[in-house]
C-alpha positions as CSV (number, residue, x, y, z in Angstrom):
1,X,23.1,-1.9,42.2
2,X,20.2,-3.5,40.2
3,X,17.2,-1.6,39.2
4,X,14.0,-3.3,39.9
5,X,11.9,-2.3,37.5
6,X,8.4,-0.6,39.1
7,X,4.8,-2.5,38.1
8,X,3.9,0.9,36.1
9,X,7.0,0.9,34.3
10,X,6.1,-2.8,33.2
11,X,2.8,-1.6,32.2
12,X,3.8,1.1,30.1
13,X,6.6,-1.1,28.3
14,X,4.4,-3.2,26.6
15,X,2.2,-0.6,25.6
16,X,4.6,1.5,24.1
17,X,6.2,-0.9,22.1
18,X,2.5,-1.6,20.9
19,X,2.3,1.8,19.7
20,X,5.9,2.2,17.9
21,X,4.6,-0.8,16.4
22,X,1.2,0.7,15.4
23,X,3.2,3.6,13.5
24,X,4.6,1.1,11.0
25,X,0.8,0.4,9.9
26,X,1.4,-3.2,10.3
27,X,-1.5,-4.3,7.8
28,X,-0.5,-2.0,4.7
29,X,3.0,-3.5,5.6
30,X,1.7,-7.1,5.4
31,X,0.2,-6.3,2.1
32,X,3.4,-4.3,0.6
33,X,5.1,-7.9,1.7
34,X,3.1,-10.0,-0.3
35,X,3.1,-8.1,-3.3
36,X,7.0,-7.7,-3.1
37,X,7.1,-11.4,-2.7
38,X,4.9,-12.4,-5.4
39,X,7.3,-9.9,-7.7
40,X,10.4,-11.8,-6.8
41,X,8.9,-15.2,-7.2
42,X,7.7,-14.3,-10.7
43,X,10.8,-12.5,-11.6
44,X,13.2,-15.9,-10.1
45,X,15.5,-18.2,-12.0
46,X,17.7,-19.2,-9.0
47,X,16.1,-18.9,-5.9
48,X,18.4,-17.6,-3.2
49,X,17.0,-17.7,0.2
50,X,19.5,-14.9,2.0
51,X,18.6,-12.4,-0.6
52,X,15.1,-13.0,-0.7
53,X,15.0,-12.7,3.3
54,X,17.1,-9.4,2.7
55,X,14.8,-8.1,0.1
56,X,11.8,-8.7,2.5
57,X,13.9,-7.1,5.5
58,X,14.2,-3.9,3.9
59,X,11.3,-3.7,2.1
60,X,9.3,-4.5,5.9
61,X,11.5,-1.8,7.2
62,X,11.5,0.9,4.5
63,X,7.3,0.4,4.6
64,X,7.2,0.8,8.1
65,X,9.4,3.6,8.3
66,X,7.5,5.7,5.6
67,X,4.0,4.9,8.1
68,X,5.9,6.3,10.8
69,X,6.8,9.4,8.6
70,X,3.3,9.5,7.7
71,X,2.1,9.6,10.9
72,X,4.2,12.2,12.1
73,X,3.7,14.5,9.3
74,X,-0.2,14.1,9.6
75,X,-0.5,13.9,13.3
76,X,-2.7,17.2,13.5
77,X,-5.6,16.2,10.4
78,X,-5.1,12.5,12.4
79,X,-5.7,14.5,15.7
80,X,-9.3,16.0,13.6
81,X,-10.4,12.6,12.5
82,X,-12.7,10.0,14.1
83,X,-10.7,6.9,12.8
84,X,-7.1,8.3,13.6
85,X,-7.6,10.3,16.9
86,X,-6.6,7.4,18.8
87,X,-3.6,7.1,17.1
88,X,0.0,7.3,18.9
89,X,1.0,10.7,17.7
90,X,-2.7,12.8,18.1
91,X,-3.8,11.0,21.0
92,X,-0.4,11.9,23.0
93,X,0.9,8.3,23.6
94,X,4.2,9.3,21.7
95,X,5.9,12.4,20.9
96,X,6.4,13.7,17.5
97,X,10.2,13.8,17.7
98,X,10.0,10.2,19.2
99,X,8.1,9.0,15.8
100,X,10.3,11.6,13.3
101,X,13.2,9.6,15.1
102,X,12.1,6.4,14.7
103,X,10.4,6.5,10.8
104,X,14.2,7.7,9.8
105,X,16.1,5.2,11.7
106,X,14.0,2.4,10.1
107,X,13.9,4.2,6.6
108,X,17.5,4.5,6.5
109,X,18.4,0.5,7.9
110,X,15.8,-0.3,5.2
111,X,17.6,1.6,2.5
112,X,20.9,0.1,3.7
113,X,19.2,-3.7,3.6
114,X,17.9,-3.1,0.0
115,X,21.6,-1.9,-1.1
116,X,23.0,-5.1,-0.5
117,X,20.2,-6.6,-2.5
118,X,21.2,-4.8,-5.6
119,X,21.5,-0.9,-6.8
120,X,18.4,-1.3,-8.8
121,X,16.4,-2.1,-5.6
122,X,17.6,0.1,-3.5
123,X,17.0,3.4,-6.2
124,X,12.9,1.5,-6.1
125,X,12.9,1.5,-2.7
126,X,13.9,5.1,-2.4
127,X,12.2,6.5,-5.2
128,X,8.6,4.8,-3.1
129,X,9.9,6.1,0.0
130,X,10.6,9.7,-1.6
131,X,7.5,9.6,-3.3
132,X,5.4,8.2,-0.5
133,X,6.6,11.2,2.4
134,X,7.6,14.1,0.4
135,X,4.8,14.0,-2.8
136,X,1.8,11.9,-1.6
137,X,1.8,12.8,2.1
138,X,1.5,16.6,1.3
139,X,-0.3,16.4,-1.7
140,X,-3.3,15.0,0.3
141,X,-3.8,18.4,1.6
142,X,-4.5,20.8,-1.4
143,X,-5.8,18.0,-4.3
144,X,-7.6,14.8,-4.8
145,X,-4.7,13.9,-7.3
146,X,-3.0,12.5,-4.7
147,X,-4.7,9.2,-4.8
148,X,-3.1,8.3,-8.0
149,X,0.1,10.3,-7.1
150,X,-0.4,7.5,-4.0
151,X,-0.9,5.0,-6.5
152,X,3.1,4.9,-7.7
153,X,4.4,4.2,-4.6
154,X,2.0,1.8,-3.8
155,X,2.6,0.2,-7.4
156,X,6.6,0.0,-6.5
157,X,7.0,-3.1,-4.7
158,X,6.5,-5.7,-6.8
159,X,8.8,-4.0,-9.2
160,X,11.3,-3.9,-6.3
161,X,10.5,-7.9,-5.9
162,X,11.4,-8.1,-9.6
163,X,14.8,-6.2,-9.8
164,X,15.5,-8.6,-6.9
165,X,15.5,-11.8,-8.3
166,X,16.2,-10.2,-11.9
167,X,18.6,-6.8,-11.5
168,X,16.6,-5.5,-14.1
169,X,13.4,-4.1,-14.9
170,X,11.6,-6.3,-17.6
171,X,8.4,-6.1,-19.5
172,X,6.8,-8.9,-16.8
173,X,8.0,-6.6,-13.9
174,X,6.2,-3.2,-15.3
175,X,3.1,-5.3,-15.6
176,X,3.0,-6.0,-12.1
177,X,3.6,-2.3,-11.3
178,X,0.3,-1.3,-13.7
179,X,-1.5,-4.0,-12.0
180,X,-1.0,-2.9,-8.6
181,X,-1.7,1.0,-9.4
182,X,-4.7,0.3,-11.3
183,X,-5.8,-2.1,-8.1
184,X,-5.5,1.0,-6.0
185,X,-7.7,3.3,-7.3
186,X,-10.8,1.3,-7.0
187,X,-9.7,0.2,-3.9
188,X,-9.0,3.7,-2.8
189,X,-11.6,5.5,-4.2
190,X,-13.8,3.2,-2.2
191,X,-12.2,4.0,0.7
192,X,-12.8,7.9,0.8
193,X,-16.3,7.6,-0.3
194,X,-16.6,5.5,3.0
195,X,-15.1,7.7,5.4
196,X,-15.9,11.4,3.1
197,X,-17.3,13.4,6.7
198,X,-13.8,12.2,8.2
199,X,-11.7,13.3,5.5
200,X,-13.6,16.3,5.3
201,X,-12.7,17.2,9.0
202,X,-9.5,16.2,8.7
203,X,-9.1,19.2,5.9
204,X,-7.6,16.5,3.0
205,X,-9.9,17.4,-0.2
206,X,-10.0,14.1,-1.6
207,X,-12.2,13.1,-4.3
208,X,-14.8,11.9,-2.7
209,X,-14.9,15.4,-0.4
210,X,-15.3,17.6,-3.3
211,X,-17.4,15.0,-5.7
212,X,-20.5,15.9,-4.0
213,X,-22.8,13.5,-5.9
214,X,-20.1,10.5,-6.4
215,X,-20.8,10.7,-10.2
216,X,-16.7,11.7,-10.3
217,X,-15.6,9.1,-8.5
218,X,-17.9,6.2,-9.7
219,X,-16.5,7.1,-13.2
220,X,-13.3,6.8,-12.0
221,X,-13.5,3.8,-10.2
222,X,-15.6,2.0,-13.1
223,X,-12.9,3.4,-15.8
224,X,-9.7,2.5,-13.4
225,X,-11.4,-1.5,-13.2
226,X,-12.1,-1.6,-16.5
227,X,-8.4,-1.1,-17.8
228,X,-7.3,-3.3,-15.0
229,X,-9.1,-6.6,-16.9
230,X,-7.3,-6.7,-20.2
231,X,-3.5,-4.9,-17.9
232,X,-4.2,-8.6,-15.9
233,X,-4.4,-11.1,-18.7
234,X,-1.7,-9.3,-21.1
235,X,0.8,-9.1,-17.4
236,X,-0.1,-12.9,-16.6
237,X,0.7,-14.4,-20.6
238,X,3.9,-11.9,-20.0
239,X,5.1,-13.5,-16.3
240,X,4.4,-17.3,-18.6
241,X,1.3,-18.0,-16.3
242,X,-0.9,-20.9,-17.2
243,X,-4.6,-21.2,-18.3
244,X,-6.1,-21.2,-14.9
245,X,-4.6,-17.9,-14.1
246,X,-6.4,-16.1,-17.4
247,X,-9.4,-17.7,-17.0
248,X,-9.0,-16.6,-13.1
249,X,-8.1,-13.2,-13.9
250,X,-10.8,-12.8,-16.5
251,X,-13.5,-13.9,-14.2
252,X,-12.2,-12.1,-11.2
253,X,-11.8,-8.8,-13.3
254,X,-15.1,-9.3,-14.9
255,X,-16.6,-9.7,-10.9
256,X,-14.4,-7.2,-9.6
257,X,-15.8,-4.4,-12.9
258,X,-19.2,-5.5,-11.9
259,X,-19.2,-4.6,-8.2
260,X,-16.9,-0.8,-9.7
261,X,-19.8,-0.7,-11.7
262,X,-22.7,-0.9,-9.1
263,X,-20.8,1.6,-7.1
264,X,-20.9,4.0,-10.1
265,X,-24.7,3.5,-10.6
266,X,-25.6,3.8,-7.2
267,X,-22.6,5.7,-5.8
268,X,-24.1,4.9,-1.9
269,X,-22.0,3.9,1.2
270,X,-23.1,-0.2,0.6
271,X,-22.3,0.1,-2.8
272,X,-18.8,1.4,-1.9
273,X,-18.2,-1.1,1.0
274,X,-18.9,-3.8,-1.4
275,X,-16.3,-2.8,-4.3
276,X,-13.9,-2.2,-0.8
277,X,-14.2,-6.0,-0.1
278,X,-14.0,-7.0,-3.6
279,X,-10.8,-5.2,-3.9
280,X,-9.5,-6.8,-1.0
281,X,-10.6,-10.2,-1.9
282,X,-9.5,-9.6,-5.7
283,X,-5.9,-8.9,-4.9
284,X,-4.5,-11.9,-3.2
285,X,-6.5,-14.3,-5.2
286,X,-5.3,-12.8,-8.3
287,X,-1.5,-12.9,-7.4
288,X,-1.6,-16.3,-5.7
289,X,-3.0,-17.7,-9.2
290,X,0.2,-15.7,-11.2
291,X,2.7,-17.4,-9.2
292,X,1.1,-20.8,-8.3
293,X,-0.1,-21.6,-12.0
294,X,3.0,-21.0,-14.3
């Protein structure tokens, strides 16, 4: 006998697939994508089509599945805070063992994709993945050093894009790693100074929690830009980019150290919105220039 299905079980499809896919934190996954790409189109000789599309597959998957971990493992601080109480898990849309299930089935199919890539990916992709759910995730409750424990997996992609195309980790490949994690920190640092009272409530002490005056973290955000400038330019001559990406990446650093810079003076919630949106403009530019002008 066919099941029709009833109208509130077609409403609640849809919205339920919207929020397994709002576990895989579809925008930091976008963003892991394009730096992985850019990693294997640097690292290239031979491009191969299947493997880059099977690099990227694993890579989505692997990403998304670590969110979901993420998610799961933080669903009562998420539950505390403003900007993640209407997420999936804390506002009771999906159950924990539901989301448990499905960050490990798409780890492990991501793990699998990455292993037919090469062996060098694959031991990346889990070390991010380890790293990510098991050192970051619980680290954010007892010390700020998690943002730059954060900061490695974070890094790890475009490394993974590199022992893609290459099966090897070169000189070119680590650059890319230190300019990603340097990225981060700015970018992140921003970030908790924006939402401080909701970290706070959520119980993580980051550094912006416990740096009561800023002074801390505009320090760190200034010193972390800073060594990102000269990481760029010596990266790019490494990956064989052309002129226009130095002089790109000098004028974007310098703009980019400026706005890290204001935030230190002033250390106020503009001044850390602005270096936020730098950092988010800064990025893509930046990468687009090293693989479009070599």
């Amino acid at each position: 006998m066919e099941v029709v299905p009833t109208a509130a079980a077609v409403a609640v499809a849809p919205s339920r697939a919207a929020d397994f896919a709002e576990l895989t934190k579809p925008r930091i996954t976008a963003l892991v994508l394009v730096t992985a790409a850019v990693g294997y189109a640097v690292g290239v000789h031979v491009f191969s089509a299947g493997t880059f599309l099977l690099f990227l597959a694993g890579t989505a998957l692997l990403c998304s599945g670590a969110s979901a971990l993420n998610q799961y493992l933080e669903r009562e601080a998420d539950a505390r805070m403003v900007r993640t109480s209407r997420r999936p898990i804390p506002a009771g849309r999906l159950r924990p063992e539901d989301a448990l299930v499905f960050g490990l089935s798409l780890s492990a199919v991501g793990l699998v994709l990455l292993a037919a890539v090469n062996a060098l990916t694959l031991a990346l992709g889990a070390m991010s993945l380890l790293l990510y759910v098991l050192a970051y995730t619980p680290l954010k409750r007892v010390s700020s050093l998690c943002t730059v424990v954060g900061a490695i997996p974070g890094a790890l992609p475009p490394l993974m894009g590199w022992a893609a195309a290459r099966g090897s980790i070169g000189a070119a490949g680590l650059g890319l790693f230190s300019i990603l994690f340097l990225w981060q920190l700015p970018h992140f640092l921003a970030i908790g100074w924006l939402y401080r009272e909701d970290y706070a409530r959520g119980g993580f002490p980051m550094l912006a929690v416990t740096d009561a005056d800023g002074a801390s973290s505009g320090r760190q955000s200034l010193l972390y830009a800073t060594a990102l400038l000269p990481v760029t330019l010596l990266s790019g001559m490494l990956a064989g980019a052309g002129k226009g990406y130095l002089w790109g990446a000098l004028i974007l650093g310098a703009g980019f150290l400026a706005c890290a810079g204001f935030f230190a003076w002033k250390r106020s919630v503009p001044a850390a919105r602005r270096l936020f949106l730098a950092s988010v403009l800064y990025l893509p530019v930046l990468l687009g220039l090293m693989v479009f002008d070599r």
